[in-house]
N, C-alpha and C positions, 0 to 999 in steps of 0.2 A: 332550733326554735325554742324562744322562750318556753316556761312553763309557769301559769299563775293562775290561781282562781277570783275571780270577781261574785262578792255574796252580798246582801245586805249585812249589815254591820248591827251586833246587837248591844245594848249597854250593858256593860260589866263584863261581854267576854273579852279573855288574854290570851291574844297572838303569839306561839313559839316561834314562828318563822317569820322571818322579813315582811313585812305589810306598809302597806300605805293605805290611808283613807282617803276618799274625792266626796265631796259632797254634792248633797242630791236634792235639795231644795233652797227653793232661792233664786237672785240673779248671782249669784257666784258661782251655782250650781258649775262643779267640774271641777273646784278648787282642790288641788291636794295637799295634805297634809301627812305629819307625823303622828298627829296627835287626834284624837277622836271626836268628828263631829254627832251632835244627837240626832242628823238625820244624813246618814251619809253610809257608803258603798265599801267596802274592804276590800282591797288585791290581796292576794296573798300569795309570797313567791318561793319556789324552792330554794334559791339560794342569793347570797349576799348579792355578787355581781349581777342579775338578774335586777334587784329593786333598786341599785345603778343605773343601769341604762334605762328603766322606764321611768325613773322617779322625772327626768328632763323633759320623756314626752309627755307628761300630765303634763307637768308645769306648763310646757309649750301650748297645750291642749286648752288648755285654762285661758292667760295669757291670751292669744290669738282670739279667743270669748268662741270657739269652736263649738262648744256644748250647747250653743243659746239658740241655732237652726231645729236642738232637739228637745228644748222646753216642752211640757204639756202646763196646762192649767190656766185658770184664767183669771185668780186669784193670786195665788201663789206657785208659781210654776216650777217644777219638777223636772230629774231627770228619770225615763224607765232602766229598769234594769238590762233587761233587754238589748234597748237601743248602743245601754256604754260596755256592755261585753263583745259586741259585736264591732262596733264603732274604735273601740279601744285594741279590740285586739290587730284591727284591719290596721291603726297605726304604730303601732308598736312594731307589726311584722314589716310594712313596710321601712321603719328605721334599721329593723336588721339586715335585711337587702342592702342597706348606704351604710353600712357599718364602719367603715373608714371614714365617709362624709358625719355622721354621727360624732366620732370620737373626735373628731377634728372642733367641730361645736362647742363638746362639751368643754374643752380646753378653753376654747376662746371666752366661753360663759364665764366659765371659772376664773379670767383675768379680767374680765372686766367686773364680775362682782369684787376680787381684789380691788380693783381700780375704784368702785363705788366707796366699798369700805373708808380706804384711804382717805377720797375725796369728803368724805362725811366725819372722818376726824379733823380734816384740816380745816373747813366750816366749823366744828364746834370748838376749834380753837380759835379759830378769828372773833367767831361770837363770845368766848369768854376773855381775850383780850380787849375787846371792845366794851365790857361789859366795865375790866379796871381799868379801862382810861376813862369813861367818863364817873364811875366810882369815886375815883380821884378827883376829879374836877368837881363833880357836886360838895364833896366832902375837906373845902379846901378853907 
């Protein structure tokens, strides 16, 4: 079983161990990140492999817009703490039961954001080729 703690996130403090942020207000509310939002959630994990396999099920968590059944607010809607320690941990544990189907995912994510990458260089080279032919052609 994994092992991570889920806390409010305070500005200024510095993480020794593996962490990820999710944010907690908003319609993004579930979004995770590397990098620190001003109103957002901390995991915090004992070890590298650990914020590994859970960094895909936020993402997944996010993504899927899962977090938005657990909004409050009526203004600016929120997620509780409460709801994403509990919520969070029920699916993380259930990725560890499909730990093979897991790892198999992550693989396939990983070639197809390759595959994105790629695709989005060859777009912005069609677009700067595009860009000297008619360069040329204005400038004739």
């Amino acid at each position: 079983m994994l092992k991570f703690v889920i806390k409010t996130h305070r500005k200024g403090t510095i993480y020794k161990n593996p962490h990820l942020f999710i944010l907690n207000k908003g319609l993004n509310s579930g979004k995770p990140s590397n990098e620190p939002f001003t109103n957002s959630f901390v995991v915090i994990f004992e070890h590298k492999e650990d914020f590994e396999n859970v960094n895909l099920t936020a993402y997944a968590l996010w993504k899927t817009k899962f977090w938005h059944q657990f909004l409050c607010g009526s203004v600016i809607p929120f997620l509780r703490l409460h709801d994403v320690r509990k919520e969070f941990s029920d699916k993380v544990n259930q990725e560890i039961k499909d730990h093979e189907e897991h790892i198999k995912n992550v693989q396939t994510l990983k070639l197809l954001e390759q595959s994105e990458k790629r695709f989005n260089e060859h777009i912005n080279l069609i677009n700067d080729l595009r860009k000297v032919i008619l360069y040329r052609y204005c400038n004739r």
